[in-house]
Backbone as XML, in Angstrom:
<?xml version="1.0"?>
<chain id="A" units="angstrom">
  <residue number="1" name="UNK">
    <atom name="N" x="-84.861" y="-79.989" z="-70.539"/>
    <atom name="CA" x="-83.615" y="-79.310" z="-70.199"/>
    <atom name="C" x="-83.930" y="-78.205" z="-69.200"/>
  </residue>
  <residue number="2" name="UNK">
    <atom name="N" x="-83.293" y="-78.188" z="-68.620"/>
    <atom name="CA" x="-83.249" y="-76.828" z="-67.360"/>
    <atom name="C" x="-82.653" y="-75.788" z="-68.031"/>
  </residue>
  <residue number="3" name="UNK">
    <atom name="N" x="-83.527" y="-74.645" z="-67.440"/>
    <atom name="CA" x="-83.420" y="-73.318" z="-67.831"/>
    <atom name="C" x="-82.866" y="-72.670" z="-67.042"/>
  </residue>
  <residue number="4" name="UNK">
    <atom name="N" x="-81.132" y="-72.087" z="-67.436"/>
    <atom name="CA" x="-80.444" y="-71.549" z="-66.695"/>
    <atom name="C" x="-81.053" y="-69.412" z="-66.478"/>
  </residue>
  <residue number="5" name="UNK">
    <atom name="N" x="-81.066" y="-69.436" z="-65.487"/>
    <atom name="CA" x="-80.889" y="-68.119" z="-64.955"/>
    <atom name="C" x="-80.407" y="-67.287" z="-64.166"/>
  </residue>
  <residue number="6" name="UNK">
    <atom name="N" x="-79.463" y="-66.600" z="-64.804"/>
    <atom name="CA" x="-78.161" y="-65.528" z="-64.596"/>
    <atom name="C" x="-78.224" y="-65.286" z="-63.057"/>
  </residue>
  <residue number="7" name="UNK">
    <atom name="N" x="-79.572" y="-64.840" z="-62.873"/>
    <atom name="CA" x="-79.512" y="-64.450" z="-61.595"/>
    <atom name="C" x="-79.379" y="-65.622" z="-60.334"/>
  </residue>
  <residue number="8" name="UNK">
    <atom name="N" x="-79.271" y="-66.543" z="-61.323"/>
    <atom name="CA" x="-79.155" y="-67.740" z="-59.965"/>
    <atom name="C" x="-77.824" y="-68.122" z="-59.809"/>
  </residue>
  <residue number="9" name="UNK">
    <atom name="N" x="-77.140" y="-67.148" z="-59.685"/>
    <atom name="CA" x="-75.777" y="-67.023" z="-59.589"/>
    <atom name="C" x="-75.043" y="-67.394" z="-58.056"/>
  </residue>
  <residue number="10" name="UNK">
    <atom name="N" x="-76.306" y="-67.023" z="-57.274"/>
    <atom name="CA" x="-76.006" y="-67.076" z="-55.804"/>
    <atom name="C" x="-75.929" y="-68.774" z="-55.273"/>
  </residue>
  <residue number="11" name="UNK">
    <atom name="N" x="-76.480" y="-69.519" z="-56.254"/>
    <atom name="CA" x="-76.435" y="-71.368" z="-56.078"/>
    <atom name="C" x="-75.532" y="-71.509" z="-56.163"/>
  </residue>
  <residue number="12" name="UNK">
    <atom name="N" x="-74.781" y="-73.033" z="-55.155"/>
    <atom name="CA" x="-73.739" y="-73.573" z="-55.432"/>
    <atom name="C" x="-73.854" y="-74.554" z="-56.648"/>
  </residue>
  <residue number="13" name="UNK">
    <atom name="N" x="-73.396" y="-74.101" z="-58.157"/>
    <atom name="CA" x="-73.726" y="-74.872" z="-58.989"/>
    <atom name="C" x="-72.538" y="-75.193" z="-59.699"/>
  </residue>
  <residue number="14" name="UNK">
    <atom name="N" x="-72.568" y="-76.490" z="-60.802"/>
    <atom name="CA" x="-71.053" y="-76.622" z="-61.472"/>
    <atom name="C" x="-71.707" y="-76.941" z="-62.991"/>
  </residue>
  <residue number="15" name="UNK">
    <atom name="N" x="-71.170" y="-76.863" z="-63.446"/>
    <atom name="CA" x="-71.918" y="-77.629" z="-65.174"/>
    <atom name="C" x="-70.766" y="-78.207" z="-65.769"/>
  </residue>
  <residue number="16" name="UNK">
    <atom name="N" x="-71.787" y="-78.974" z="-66.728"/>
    <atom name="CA" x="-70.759" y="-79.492" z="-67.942"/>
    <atom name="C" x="-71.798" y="-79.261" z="-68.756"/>
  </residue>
  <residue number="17" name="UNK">
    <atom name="N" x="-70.673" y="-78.901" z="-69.877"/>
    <atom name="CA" x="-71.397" y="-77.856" z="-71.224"/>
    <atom name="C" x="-70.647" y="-78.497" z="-72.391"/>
  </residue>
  <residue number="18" name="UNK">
    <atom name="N" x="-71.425" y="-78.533" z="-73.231"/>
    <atom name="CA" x="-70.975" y="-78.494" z="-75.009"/>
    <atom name="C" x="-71.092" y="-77.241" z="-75.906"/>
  </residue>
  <residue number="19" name="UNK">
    <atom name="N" x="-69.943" y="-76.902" z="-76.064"/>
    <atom name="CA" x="-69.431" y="-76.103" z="-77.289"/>
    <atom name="C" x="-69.857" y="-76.432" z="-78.634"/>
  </residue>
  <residue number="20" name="UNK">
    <atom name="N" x="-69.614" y="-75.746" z="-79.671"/>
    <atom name="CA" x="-69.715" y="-76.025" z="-81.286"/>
    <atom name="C" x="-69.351" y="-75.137" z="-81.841"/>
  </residue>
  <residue number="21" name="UNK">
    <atom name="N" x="-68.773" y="-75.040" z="-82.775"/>
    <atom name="CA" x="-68.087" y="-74.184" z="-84.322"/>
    <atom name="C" x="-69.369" y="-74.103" z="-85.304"/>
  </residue>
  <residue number="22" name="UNK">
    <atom name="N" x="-69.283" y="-73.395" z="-86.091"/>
    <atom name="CA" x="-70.031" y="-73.393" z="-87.555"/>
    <atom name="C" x="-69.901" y="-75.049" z="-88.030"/>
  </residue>
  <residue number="23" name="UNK">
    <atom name="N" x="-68.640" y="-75.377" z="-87.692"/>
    <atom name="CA" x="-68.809" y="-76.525" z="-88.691"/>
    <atom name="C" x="-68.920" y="-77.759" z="-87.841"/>
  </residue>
  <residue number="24" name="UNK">
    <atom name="N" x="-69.395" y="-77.785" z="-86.675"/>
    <atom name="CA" x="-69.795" y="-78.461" z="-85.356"/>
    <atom name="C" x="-68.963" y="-79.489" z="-85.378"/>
  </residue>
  <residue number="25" name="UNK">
    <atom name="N" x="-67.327" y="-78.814" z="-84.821"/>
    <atom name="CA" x="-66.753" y="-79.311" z="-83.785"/>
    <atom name="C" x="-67.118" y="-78.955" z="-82.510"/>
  </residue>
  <residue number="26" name="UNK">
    <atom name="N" x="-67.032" y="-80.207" z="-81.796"/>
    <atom name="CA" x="-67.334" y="-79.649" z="-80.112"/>
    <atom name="C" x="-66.338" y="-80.145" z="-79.270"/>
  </residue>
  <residue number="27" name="UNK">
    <atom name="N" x="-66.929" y="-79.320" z="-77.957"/>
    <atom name="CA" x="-65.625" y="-79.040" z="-76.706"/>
    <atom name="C" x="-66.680" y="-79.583" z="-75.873"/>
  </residue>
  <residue number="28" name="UNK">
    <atom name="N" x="-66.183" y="-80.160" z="-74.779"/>
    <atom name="CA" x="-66.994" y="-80.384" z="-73.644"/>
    <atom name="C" x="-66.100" y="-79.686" z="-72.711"/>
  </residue>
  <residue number="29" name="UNK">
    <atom name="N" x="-66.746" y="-79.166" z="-71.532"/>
    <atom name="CA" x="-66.006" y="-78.366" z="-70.233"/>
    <atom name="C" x="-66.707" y="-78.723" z="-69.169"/>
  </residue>
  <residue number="30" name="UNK">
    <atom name="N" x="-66.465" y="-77.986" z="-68.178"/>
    <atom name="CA" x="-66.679" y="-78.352" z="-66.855"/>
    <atom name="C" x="-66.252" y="-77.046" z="-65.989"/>
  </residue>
  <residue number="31" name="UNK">
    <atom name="N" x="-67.404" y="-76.235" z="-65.565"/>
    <atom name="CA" x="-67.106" y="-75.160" z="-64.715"/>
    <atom name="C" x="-68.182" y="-74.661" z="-63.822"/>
  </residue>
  <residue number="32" name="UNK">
    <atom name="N" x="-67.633" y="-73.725" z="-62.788"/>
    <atom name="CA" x="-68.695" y="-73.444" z="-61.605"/>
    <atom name="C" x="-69.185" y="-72.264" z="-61.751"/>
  </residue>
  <residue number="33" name="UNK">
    <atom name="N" x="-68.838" y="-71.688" z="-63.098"/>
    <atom name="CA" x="-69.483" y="-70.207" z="-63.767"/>
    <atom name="C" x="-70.008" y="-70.077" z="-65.093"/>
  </residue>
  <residue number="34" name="UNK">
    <atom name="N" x="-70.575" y="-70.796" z="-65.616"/>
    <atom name="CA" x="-71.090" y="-71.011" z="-67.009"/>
    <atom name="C" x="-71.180" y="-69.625" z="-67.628"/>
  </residue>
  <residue number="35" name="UNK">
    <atom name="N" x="-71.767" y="-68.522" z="-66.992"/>
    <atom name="CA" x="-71.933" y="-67.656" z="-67.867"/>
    <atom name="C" x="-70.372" y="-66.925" z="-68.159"/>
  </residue>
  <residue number="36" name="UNK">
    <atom name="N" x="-69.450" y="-66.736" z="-67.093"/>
    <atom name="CA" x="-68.301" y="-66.578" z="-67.093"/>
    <atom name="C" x="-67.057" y="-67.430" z="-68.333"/>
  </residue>
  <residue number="37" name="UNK">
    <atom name="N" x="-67.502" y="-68.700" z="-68.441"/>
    <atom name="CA" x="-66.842" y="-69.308" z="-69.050"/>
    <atom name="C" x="-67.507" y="-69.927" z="-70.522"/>
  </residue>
  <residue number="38" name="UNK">
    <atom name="N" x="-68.718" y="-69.300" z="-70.664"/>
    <atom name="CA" x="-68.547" y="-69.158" z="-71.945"/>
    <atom name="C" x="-68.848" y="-68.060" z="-72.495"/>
  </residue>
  <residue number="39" name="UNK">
    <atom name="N" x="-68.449" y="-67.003" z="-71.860"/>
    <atom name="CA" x="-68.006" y="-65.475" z="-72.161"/>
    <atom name="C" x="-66.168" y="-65.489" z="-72.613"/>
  </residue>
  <residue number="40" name="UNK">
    <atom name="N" x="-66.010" y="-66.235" z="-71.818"/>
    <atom name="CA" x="-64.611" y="-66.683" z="-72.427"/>
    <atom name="C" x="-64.810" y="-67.253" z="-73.856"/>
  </residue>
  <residue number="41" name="UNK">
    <atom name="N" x="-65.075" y="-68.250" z="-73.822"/>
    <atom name="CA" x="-64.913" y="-68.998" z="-75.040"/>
    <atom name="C" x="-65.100" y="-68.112" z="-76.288"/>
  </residue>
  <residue number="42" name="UNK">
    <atom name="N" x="-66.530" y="-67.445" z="-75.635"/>
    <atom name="CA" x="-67.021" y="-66.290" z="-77.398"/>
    <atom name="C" x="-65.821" y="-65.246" z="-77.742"/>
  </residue>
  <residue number="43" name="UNK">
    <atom name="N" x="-65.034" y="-64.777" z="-76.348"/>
    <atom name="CA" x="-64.048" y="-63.530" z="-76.595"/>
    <atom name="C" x="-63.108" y="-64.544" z="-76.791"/>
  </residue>
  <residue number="44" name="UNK">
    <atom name="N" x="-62.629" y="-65.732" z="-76.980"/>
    <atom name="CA" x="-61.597" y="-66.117" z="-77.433"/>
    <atom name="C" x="-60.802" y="-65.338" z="-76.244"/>
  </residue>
  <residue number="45" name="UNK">
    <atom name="N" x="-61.055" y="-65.628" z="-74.843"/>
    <atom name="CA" x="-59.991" y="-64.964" z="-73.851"/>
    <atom name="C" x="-59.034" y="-66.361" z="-73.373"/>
  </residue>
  <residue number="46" name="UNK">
    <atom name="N" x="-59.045" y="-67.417" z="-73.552"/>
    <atom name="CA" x="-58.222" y="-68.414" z="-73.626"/>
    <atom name="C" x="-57.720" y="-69.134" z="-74.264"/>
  </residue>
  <residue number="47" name="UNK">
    <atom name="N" x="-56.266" y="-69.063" z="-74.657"/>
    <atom name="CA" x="-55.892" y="-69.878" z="-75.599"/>
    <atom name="C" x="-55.831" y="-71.334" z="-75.885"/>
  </residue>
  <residue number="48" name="UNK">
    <atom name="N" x="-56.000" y="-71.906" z="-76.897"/>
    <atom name="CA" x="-56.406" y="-73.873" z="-76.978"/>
    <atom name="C" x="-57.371" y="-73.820" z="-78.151"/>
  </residue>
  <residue number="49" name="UNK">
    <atom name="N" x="-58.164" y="-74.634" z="-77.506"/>
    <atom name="CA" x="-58.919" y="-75.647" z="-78.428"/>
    <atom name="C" x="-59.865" y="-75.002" z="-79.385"/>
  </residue>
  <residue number="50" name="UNK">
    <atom name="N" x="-60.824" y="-73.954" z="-77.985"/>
    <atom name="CA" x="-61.834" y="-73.381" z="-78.469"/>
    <atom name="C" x="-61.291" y="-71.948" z="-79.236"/>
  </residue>
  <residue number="51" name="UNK">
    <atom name="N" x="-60.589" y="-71.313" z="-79.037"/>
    <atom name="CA" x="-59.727" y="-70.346" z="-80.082"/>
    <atom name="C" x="-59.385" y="-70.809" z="-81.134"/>
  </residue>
  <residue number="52" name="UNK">
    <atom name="N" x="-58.490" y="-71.570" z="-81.198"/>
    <atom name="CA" x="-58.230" y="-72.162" z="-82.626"/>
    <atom name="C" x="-59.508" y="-72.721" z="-83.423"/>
  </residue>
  <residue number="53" name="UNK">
    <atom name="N" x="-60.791" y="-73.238" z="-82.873"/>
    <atom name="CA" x="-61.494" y="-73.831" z="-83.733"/>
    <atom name="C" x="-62.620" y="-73.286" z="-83.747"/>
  </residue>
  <residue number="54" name="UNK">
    <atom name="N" x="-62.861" y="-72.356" z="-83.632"/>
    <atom name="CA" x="-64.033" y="-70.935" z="-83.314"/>
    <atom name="C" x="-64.895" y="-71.363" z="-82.895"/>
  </residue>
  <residue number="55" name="UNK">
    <atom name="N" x="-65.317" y="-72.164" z="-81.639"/>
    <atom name="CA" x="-65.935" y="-72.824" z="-80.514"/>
    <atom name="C" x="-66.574" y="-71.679" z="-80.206"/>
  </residue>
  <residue number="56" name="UNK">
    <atom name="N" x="-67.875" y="-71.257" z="-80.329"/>
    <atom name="CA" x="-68.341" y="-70.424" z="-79.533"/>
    <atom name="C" x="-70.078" y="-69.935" z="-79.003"/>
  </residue>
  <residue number="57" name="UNK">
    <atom name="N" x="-70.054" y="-71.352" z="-79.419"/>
    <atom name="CA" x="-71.610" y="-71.563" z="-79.474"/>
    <atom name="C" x="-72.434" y="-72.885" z="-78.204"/>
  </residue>
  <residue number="58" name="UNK">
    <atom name="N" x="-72.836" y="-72.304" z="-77.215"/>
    <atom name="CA" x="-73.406" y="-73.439" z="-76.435"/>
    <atom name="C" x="-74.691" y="-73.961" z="-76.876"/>
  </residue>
  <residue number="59" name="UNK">
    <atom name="N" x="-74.556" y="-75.248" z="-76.959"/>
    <atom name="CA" x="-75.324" y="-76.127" z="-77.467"/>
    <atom name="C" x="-76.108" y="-76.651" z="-76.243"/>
  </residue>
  <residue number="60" name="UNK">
    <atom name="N" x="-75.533" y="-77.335" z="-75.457"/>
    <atom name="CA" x="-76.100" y="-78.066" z="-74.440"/>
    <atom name="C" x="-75.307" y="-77.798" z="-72.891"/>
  </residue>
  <residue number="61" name="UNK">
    <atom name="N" x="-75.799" y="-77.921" z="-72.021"/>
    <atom name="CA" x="-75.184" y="-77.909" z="-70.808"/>
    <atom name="C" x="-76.119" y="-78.890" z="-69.764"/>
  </residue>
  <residue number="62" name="UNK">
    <atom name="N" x="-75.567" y="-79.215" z="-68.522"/>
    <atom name="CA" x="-76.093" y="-80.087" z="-67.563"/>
    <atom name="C" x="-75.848" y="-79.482" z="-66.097"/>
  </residue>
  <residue number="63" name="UNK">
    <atom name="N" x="-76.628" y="-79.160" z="-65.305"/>
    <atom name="CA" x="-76.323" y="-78.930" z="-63.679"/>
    <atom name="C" x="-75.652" y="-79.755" z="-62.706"/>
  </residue>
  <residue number="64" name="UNK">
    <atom name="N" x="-74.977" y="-79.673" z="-61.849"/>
    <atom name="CA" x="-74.420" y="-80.250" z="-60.470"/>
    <atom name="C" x="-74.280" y="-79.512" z="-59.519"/>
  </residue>
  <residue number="65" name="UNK">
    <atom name="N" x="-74.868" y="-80.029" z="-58.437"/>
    <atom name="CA" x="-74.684" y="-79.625" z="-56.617"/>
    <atom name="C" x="-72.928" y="-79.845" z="-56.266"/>
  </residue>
  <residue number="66" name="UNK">
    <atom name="N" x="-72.362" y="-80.877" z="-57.063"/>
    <atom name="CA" x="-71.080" y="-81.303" z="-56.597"/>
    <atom name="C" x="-70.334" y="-81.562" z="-57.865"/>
  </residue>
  <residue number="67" name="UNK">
    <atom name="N" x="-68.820" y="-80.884" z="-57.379"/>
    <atom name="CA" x="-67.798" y="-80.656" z="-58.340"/>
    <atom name="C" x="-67.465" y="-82.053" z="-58.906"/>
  </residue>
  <residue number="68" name="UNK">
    <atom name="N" x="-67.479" y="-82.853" z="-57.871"/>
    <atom name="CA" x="-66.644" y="-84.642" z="-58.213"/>
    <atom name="C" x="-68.117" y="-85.087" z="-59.585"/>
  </residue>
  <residue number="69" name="UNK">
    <atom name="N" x="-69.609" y="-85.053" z="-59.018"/>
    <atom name="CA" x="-70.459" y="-85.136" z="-60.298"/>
    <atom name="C" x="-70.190" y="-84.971" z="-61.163"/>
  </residue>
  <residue number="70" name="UNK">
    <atom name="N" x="-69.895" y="-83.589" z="-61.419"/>
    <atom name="CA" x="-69.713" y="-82.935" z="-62.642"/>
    <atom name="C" x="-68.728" y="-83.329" z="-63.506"/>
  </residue>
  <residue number="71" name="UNK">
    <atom name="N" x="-67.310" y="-83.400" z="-62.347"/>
    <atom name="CA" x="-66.286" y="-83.878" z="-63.175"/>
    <atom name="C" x="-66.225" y="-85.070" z="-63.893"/>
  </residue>
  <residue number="72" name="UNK">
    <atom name="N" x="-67.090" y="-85.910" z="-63.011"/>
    <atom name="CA" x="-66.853" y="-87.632" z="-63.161"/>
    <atom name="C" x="-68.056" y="-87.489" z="-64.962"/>
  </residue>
  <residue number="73" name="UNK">
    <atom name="N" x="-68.698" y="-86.662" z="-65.082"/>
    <atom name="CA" x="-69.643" y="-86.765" z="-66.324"/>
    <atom name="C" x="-69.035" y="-86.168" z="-67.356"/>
  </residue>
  <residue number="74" name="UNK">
    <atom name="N" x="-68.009" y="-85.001" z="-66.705"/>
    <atom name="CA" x="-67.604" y="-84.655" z="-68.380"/>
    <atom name="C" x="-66.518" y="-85.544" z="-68.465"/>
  </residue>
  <residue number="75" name="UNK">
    <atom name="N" x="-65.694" y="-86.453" z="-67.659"/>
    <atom name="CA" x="-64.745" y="-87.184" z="-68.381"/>
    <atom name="C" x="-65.975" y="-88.327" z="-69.047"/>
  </residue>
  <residue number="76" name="UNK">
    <atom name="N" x="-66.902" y="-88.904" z="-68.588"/>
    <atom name="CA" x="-67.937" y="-89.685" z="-68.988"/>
    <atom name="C" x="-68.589" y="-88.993" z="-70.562"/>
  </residue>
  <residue number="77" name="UNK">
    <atom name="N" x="-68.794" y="-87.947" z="-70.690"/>
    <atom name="CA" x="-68.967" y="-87.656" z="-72.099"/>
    <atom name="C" x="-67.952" y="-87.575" z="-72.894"/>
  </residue>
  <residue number="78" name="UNK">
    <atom name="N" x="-66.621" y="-86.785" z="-72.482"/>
    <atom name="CA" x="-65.221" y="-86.806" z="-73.402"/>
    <atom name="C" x="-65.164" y="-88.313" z="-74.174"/>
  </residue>
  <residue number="79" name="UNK">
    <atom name="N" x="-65.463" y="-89.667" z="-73.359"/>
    <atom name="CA" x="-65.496" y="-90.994" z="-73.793"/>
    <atom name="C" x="-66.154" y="-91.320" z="-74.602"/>
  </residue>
  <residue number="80" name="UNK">
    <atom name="N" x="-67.315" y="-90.654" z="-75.078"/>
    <atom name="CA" x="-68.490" y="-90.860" z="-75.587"/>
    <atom name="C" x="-67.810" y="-90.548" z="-77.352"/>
  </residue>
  <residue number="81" name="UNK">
    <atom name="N" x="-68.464" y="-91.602" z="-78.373"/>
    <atom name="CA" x="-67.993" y="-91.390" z="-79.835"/>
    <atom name="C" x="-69.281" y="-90.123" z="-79.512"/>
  </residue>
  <residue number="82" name="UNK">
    <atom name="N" x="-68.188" y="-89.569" z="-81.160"/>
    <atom name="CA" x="-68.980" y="-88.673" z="-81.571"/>
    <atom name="C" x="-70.582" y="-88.464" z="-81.608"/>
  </residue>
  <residue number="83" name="UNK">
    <atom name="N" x="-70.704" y="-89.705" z="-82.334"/>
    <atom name="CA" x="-72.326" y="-89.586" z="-82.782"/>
    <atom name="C" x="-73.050" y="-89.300" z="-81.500"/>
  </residue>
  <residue number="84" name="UNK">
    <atom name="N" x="-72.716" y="-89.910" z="-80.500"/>
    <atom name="CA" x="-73.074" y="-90.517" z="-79.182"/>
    <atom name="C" x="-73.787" y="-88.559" z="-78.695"/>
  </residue>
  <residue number="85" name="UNK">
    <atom name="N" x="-72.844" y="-87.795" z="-78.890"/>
    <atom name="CA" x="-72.632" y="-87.101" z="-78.100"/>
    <atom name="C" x="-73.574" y="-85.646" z="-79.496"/>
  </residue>
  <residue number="86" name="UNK">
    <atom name="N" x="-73.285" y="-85.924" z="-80.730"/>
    <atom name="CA" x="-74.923" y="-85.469" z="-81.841"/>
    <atom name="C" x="-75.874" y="-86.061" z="-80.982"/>
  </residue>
  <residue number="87" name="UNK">
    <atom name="N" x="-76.698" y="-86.477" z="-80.810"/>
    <atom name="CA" x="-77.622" y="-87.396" z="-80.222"/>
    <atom name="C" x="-78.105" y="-86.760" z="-78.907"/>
  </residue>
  <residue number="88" name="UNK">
    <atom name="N" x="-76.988" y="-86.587" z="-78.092"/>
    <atom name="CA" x="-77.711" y="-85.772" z="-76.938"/>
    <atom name="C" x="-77.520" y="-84.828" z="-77.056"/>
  </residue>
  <residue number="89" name="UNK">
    <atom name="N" x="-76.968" y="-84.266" z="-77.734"/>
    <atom name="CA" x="-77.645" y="-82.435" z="-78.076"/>
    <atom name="C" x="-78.762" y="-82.372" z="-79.019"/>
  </residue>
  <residue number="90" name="UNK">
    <atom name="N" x="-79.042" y="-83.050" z="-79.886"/>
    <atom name="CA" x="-80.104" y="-82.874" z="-81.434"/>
    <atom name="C" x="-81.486" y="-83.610" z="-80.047"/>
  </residue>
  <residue number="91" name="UNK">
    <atom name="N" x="-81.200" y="-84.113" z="-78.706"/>
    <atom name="CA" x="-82.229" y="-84.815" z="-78.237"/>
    <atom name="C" x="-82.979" y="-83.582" z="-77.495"/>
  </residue>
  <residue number="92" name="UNK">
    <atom name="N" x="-82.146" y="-82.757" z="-77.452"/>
    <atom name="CA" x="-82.384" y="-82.035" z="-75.909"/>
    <atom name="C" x="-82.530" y="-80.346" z="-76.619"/>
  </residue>
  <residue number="93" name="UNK">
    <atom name="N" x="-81.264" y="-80.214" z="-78.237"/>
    <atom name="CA" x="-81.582" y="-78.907" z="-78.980"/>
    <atom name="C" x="-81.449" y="-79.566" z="-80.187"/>
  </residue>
  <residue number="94" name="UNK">
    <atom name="N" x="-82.460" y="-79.701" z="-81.197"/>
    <atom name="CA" x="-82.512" y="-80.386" z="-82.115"/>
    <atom name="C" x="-81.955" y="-79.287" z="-83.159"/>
  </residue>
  <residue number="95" name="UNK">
    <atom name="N" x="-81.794" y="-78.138" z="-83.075"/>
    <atom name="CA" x="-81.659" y="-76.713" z="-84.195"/>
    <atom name="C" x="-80.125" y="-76.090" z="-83.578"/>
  </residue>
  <residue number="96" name="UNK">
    <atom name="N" x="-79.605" y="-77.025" z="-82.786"/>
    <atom name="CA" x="-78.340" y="-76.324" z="-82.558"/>
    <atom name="C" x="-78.101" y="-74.798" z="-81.955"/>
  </residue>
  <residue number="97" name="UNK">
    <atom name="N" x="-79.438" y="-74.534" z="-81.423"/>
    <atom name="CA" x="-79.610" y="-73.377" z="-80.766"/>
    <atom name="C" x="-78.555" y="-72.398" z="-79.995"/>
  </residue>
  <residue number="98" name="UNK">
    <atom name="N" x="-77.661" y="-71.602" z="-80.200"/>
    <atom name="CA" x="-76.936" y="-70.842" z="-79.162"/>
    <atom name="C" x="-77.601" y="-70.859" z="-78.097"/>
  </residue>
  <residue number="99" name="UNK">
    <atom name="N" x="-77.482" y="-71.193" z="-77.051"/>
    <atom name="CA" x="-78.289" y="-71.616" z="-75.705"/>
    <atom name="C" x="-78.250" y="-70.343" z="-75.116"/>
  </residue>
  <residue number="100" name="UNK">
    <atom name="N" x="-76.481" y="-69.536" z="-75.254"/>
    <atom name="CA" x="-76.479" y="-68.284" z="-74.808"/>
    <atom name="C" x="-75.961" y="-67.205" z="-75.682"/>
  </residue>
  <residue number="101" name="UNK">
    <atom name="N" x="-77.219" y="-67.131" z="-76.416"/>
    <atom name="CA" x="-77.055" y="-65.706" z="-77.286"/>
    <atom name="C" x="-78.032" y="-64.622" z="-76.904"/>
  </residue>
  <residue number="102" name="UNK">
    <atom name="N" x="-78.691" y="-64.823" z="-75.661"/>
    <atom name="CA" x="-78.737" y="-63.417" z="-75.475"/>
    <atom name="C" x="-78.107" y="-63.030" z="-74.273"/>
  </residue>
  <residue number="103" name="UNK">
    <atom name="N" x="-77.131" y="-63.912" z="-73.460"/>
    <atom name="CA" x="-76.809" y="-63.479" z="-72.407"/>
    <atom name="C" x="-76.497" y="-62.316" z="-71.903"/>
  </residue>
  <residue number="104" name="UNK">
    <atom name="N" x="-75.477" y="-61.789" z="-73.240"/>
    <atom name="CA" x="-74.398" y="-60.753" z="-73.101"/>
    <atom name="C" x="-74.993" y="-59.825" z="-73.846"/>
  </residue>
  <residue number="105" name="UNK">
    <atom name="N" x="-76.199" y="-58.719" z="-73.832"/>
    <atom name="CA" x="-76.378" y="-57.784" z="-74.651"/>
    <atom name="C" x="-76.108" y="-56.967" z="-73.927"/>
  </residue>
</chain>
Protein backbone atom coordinates (compact mmCIF):
# COMPACT_ATOMS: atom_id res chain seq x y z
CA UNK A 1 0.00 0.00 0.00
CA UNK A 2 1.25 3.53 -0.60
CA UNK A 3 2.01 5.78 2.02
CA UNK A 4 0.12 8.89 1.87
CA UNK A 5 1.91 12.19 2.82
CA UNK A 6 0.15 15.38 3.82
CA UNK A 7 2.69 17.28 2.44
CA UNK A 8 2.23 15.89 -0.95
CA UNK A 9 -0.54 17.97 -1.25
CA UNK A 10 1.03 19.92 -4.11
CA UNK A 11 0.36 16.44 -6.59
CA UNK A 12 -2.34 16.25 -8.88
CA UNK A 13 -3.92 13.35 -7.03
CA UNK A 14 -7.63 11.77 -6.66
CA UNK A 15 -8.41 8.66 -4.39
CA UNK A 16 -10.87 6.23 -3.66
CA UNK A 17 -11.11 5.38 -0.05
CA UNK A 18 -13.00 3.01 2.34
CA UNK A 19 -14.69 4.13 5.37
CA UNK A 20 -15.86 1.88 8.48
CA UNK A 21 -18.02 2.22 11.71
CA UNK A 22 -17.25 0.25 14.94
CA UNK A 23 -19.46 -2.18 13.61
CA UNK A 24 -17.80 -2.17 10.00
CA UNK A 25 -20.18 -0.72 7.83
CA UNK A 26 -18.40 0.81 4.93
CA UNK A 27 -18.58 3.81 2.50
CA UNK A 28 -16.54 3.95 -0.47
CA UNK A 29 -15.75 7.70 -1.89
CA UNK A 30 -13.92 9.30 -4.33
CA UNK A 31 -12.05 12.64 -3.84
CA UNK A 32 -9.11 14.98 -4.86
CA UNK A 33 -8.45 15.86 -1.04
CA UNK A 34 -8.35 12.85 1.12
CA UNK A 35 -7.15 14.50 4.03
CA UNK A 36 -9.92 17.17 3.62
CA UNK A 37 -12.55 14.67 3.14
CA UNK A 38 -12.02 12.52 5.66
CA UNK A 39 -11.77 15.32 8.11
CA UNK A 40 -15.21 15.64 7.05
CA UNK A 41 -16.39 12.39 7.58
CA UNK A 42 -14.73 12.24 11.39
CA UNK A 43 -16.52 15.90 12.13
CA UNK A 44 -19.62 14.51 10.76
CA UNK A 45 -19.52 17.97 8.56
CA UNK A 46 -21.81 16.26 5.93
CA UNK A 47 -24.96 15.03 6.15
CA UNK A 48 -25.88 11.14 4.70
CA UNK A 49 -24.52 8.03 5.02
CA UNK A 50 -21.39 8.51 6.92
CA UNK A 51 -23.21 10.70 9.78
CA UNK A 52 -25.89 8.57 10.32
CA UNK A 53 -23.70 5.43 10.55
CA UNK A 54 -20.60 6.78 12.45
CA UNK A 55 -18.29 6.17 9.40
CA UNK A 56 -15.22 7.51 10.55
CA UNK A 57 -12.50 5.40 10.24
CA UNK A 58 -10.19 4.97 7.00
CA UNK A 59 -9.42 1.66 6.33
CA UNK A 60 -8.06 1.59 2.92
CA UNK A 61 -7.54 4.06 0.15
CA UNK A 62 -6.03 3.88 -3.56
CA UNK A 63 -4.17 6.76 -5.72
CA UNK A 64 -5.02 8.31 -9.26
CA UNK A 65 -3.26 10.78 -11.73
CA UNK A 66 -6.89 10.99 -13.33
CA UNK A 67 -10.34 11.82 -12.07
CA UNK A 68 -12.23 9.42 -14.89
CA UNK A 69 -9.64 6.40 -13.09
CA UNK A 70 -10.67 7.03 -10.01
CA UNK A 71 -14.18 7.41 -10.71
CA UNK A 72 -14.49 4.43 -13.04
CA UNK A 73 -12.91 2.22 -9.70
CA UNK A 74 -15.03 3.46 -7.09
CA UNK A 75 -18.19 2.74 -9.12
CA UNK A 76 -16.07 -0.71 -9.81
CA UNK A 77 -15.81 -1.33 -6.01
CA UNK A 78 -19.48 0.07 -5.02
CA UNK A 79 -20.31 -3.33 -7.37
CA UNK A 80 -18.21 -5.41 -5.50
CA UNK A 81 -20.31 -7.93 -2.71
CA UNK A 82 -19.44 -7.28 0.48
CA UNK A 83 -17.05 -9.95 1.29
CA UNK A 84 -15.28 -8.96 -1.91
CA UNK A 85 -14.53 -5.68 -0.60
CA UNK A 86 -13.44 -7.44 3.59
CA UNK A 87 -10.84 -9.05 1.52
CA UNK A 88 -9.22 -6.09 0.10
CA UNK A 89 -8.95 -4.23 3.09
CA UNK A 90 -8.03 -7.38 5.69
CA UNK A 91 -5.38 -7.90 2.34
CA UNK A 92 -3.78 -4.64 2.39
CA UNK A 93 -4.92 -3.71 6.59
CA UNK A 94 -5.54 -6.88 8.14
CA UNK A 95 -6.25 -4.99 11.94
CA UNK A 96 -8.57 -2.48 10.48
CA UNK A 97 -6.12 0.16 11.20
CA UNK A 98 -7.40 3.97 11.23
CA UNK A 99 -5.10 4.76 8.32
CA UNK A 100 -5.67 8.42 9.52
CA UNK A 101 -5.47 8.73 13.12
CA UNK A 102 -2.79 10.73 13.46
CA UNK A 103 -3.44 13.14 10.83
CA UNK A 104 -5.27 15.72 12.76
CA UNK A 105 -3.37 16.27 16.11
Amino acid sequence: MTILHLSDKYLRQFFVYIMTSTTKTLYIGMTNDLERRVFEHKNKLNKGFTEKYFVNSLVYFEMFESPIEAIDREKYLKNWRRQWKVELIEKHNPDWVDLSSDWYE
